[in-house]
ZATIVO-357981 format. One record per residue (C-alpha): z, x, y; residue in three letters. Coordinates in pm, whole numbers, plus 50000, padded with zeros to 5 digits. Layout:
REM residues N
pz,px,py,res
Z,X,Y,ALA;
...
***
This chain:
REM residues 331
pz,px,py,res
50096,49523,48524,UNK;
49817,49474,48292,UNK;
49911,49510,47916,UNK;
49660,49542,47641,UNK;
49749,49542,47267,UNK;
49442,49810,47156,UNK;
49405,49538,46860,UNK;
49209,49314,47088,UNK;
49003,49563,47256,UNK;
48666,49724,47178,UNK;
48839,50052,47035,UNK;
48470,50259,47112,UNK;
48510,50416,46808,UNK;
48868,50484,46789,UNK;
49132,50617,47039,UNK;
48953,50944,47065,UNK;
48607,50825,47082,UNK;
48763,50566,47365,UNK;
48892,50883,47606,UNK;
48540,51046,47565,UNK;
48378,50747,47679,UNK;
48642,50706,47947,UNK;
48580,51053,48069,UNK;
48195,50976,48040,UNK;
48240,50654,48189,UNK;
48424,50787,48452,UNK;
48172,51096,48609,UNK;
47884,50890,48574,UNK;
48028,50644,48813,UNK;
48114,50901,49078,UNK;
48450,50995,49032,UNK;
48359,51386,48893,UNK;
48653,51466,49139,UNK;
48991,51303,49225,UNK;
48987,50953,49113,UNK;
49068,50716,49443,UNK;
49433,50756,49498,UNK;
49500,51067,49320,UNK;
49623,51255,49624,UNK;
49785,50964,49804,UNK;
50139,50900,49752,UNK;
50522,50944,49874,UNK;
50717,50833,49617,UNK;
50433,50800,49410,UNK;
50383,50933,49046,UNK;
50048,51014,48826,UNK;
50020,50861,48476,UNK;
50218,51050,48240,UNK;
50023,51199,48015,UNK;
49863,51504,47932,UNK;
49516,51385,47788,UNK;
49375,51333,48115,UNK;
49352,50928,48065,UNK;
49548,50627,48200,UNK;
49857,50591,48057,UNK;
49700,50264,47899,UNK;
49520,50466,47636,UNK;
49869,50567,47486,UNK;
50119,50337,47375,UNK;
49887,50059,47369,UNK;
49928,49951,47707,UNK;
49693,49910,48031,UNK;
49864,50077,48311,UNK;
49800,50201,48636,UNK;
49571,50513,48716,UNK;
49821,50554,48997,UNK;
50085,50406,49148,UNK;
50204,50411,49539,UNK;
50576,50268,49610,UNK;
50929,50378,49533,UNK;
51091,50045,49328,UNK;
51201,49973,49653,UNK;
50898,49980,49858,UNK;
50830,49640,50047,UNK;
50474,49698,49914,UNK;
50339,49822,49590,UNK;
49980,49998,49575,UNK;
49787,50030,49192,UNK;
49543,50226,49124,UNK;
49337,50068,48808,UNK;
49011,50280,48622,UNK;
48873,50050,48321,UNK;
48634,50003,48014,UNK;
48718,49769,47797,UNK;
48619,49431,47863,UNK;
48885,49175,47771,UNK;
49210,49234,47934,UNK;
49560,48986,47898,UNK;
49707,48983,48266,UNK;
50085,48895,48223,UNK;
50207,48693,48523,UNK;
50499,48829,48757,UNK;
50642,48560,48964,UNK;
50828,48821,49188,UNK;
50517,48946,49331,UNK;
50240,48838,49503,UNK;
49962,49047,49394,UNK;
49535,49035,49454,UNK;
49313,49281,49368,UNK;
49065,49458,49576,UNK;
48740,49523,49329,UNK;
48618,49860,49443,UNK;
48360,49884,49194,UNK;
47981,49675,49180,UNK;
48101,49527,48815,UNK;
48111,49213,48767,UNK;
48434,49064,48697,UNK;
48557,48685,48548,UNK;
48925,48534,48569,UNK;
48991,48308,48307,UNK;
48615,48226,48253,UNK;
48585,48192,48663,UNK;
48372,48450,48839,UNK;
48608,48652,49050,UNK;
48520,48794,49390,UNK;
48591,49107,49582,UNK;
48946,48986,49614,UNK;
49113,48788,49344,UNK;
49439,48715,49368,UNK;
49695,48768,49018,UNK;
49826,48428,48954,UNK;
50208,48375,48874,UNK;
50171,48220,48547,UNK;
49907,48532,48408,UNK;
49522,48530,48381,UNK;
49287,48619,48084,UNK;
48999,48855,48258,UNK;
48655,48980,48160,UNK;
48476,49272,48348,UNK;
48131,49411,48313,UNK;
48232,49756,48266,UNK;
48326,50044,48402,UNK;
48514,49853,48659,UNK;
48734,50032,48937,UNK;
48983,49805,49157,UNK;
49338,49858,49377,UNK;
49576,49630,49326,UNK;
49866,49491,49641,UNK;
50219,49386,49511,UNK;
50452,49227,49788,UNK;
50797,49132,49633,UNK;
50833,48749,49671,UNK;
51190,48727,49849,UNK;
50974,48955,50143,UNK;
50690,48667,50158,UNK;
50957,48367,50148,UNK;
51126,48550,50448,UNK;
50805,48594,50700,UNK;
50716,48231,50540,UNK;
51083,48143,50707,UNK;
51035,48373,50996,UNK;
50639,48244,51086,UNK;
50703,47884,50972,UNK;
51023,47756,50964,UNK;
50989,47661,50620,UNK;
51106,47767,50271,UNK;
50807,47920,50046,UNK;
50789,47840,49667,UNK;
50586,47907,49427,UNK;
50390,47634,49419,UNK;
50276,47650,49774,UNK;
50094,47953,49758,UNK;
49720,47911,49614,UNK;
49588,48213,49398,UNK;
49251,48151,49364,UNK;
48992,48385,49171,UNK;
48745,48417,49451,UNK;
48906,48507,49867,UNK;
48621,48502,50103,UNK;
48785,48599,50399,UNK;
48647,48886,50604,UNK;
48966,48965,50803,UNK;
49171,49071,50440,UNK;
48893,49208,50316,UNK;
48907,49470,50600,UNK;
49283,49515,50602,UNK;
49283,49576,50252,UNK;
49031,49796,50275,UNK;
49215,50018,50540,UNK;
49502,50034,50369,UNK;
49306,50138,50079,UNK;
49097,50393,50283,UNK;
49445,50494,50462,UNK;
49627,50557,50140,UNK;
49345,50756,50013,UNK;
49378,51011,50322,UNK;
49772,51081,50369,UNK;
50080,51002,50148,UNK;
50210,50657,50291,UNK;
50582,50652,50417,UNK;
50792,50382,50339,UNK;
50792,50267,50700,UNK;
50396,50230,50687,UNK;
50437,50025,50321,UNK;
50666,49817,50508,UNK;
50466,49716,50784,UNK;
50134,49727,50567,UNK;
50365,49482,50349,UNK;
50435,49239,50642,UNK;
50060,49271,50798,UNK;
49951,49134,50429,UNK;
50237,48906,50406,UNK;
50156,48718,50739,UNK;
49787,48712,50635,UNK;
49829,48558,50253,UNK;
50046,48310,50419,UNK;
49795,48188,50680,UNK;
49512,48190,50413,UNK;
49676,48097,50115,UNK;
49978,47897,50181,UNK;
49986,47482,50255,UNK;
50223,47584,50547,UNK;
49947,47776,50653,UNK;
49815,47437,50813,UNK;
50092,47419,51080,UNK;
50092,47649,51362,UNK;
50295,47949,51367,UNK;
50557,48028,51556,UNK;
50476,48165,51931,UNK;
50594,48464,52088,UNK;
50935,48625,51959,UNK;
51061,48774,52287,UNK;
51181,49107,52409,UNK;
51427,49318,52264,UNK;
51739,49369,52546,UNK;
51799,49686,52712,UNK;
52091,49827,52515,UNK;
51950,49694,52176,UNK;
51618,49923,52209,UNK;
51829,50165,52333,UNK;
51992,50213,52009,UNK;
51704,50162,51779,UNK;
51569,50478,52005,UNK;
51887,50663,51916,UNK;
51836,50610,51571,UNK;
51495,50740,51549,UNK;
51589,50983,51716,UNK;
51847,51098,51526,UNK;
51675,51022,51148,UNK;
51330,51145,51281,UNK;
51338,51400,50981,UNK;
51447,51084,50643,UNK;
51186,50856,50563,UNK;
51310,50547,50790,UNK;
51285,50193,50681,UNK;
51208,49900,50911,UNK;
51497,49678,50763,UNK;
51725,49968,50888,UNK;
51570,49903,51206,UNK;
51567,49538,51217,UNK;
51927,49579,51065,UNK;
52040,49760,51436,UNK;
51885,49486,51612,UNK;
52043,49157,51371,UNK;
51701,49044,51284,UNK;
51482,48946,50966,UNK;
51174,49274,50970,UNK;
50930,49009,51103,UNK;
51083,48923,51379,UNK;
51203,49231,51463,UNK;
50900,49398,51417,UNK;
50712,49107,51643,UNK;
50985,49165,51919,UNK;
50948,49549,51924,UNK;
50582,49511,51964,UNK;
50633,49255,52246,UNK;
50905,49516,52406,UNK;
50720,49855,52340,UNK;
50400,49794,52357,UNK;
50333,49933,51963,UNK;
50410,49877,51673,UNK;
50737,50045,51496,UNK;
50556,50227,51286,UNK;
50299,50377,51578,UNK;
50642,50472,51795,UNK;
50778,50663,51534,UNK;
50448,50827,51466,UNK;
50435,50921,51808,UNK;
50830,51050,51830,UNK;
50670,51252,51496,UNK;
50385,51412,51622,UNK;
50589,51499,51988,UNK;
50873,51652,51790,UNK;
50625,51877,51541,UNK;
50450,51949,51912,UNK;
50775,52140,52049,UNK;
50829,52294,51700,UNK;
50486,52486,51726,UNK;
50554,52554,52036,UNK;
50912,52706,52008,UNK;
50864,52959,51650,UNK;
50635,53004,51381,UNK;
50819,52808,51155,UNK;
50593,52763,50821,UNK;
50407,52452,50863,UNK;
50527,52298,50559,UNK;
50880,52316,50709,UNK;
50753,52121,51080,UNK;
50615,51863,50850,UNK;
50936,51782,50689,UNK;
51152,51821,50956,UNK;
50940,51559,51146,UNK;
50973,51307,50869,UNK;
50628,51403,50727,UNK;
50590,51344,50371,UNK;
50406,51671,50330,UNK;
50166,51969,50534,UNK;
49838,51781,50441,UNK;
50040,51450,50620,UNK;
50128,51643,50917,UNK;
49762,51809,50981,UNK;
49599,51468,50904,UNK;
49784,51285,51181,UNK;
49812,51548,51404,UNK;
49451,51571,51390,UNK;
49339,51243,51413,UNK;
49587,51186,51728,UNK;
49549,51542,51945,UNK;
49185,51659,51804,UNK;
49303,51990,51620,UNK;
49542,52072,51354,UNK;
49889,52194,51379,UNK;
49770,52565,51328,UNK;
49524,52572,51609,UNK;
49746,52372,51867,UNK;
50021,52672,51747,UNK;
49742,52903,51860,UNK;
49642,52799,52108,UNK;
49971,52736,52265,UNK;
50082,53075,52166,UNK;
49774,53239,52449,UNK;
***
């Protein structure tokens, strides 16, 4: 997180002068309606305050316009809205974290022009933006990146072999952290899909960033037996309607998330996350068909995080919503 003492900012002409010009700052730069993030979210939580400002304009602190990730998600989403120019970034060795600049600002780290994508370093970062400046910060706990180092590599991940430089020009995590970050804008994430959006971002910083990076990876993880998919199945199945996690998964099968995630794919044909999306969508299918159950109630019972989830997947997989496929299965 980004803290700011309010001592070494521009105050704008005090704390209430500041929240105009936030406001101001804000609508000019095309955000009259919900800021980017503000409807995405399971297990997510808005800024608590009542002023209508980032939490970092009380209590002295820089925080988060929004937040995506119970504290035990694998992956931690930040939404970040700012107009001061000088901010203190303390370091978090227990994450590795880059931010996704969303905004045409300019922005420096520790006197350094940053790019796009700029990853946090370990040890903290002094930065400088050209303001307003909008960007989405990734958080993927450590521990998670030292086990798909393990898993992909062989090898033990420290700190030191992981560079964080200012400036990533790589087009291939530039678009997967922009779908994720158009993704999180459209439906409230699950924890399954924050655990493999973690281990898609995991694989990629380690390729790109890492000195084991340099040595291949490891080849093709094999098929999952019979009776072990099997009871993965069953326990979909049976928890279709709780917010599943893939370590509970992996767990069934005796295997790290990465592998077992890599195996599944190699077995199935998709991805965990896509099976259980389609075991979902088929389950809220026979629902519509069956009653006229309120929709709100087909959502959660298919493990939905909410109506607007439901309709937003259903749509972008069968082509209508829920309430005209109820319709027109009904004539």
């Amino acid at each position: 997180m980004l803290r700011i003492n309010l001592r070494h900012q521009k105050r704008l002409g005090g704390l209430e002068g500041g929240r105009l010009k936030f406001d101001e700052a804000w609508r000019e730069f095309g955000h009259s309606e919900a800021r980017d993030g503000e409807r995405a979210g399971l297990a997510s939580c808005k800024a608590n305050n009542t002023s209508g400002v980032p939490r970092y304009w009380t209590d002295h602190l820089i925080a988060p316009v929004r937040m995506i990730g119970a504290e035990t998600a694998s992956l931690k989403l930040s939404y970040w809205f700012s107009t001061i120019e000088d901010s203190p970034q303390e370091g978090d060795p227990n994450f590795v974290s880059a931010s996704l600049r969303t905004s045409a600002a300019t922005a420096w780290r520790d006197a350094a022009p940053s790019g796009l994508i700029s990853m946090l370093p370990f040890e903290g970062a002094q930065w400088r933006f050209e303001q307003p400046v909008s960007f989405m910060q990734f958080h993927i706990p450590f521990e998670l990146m030292g086990m798909v180092c393990v898993s992909l590599f062989g090898k033990e991940l420290t700190h030191d072999h992981i560079r964080m430089p200012a400036d990533v020009l790589d087009v291939q995590l530039h678009h997967s952290l922009e779908r994720i970050r158009h993704t999180a804008s459209l439906i409230e994430p699950t924890n399954l899909l924050l655990d493999s959006w973690a281990l898609i971002l995991a694989e990629k910083f380690l390729l790109r960033l890492s000195s084991h990076g340099e040595r291949n990876g490891h080849g093709p993880f094999g098929k999952l037996p019979a009776r072990g998919v099997a009871r993965i199945v069953d326990y979909i199945e049976d928890g279709i309607d709780h917010d599943l996690r893939l370590s509970s998964l992996a767990a069934i099968a005796g295997m790290s998330t990465y592998h077992f995630a890599h195996s599944f794919q190699e077995t199935v044909g998709m991805s965990p996350h896509s099976y259980v999306l389609v075991r979902r969508i088929e389950r809220a299918r026979a629902l519509l068909h069956g009653g006229g159950e309120p929709l709100v109630d087909v959502a959660l019972a298919c493990g939905f995080s909410s109506q607007s989830h439901l309709t937003t997947v259903f749509r972008r997989r069968l082509g209508v919503t829920p309430g005209e496929y109820r319709r027109r299965a009904v004539i």
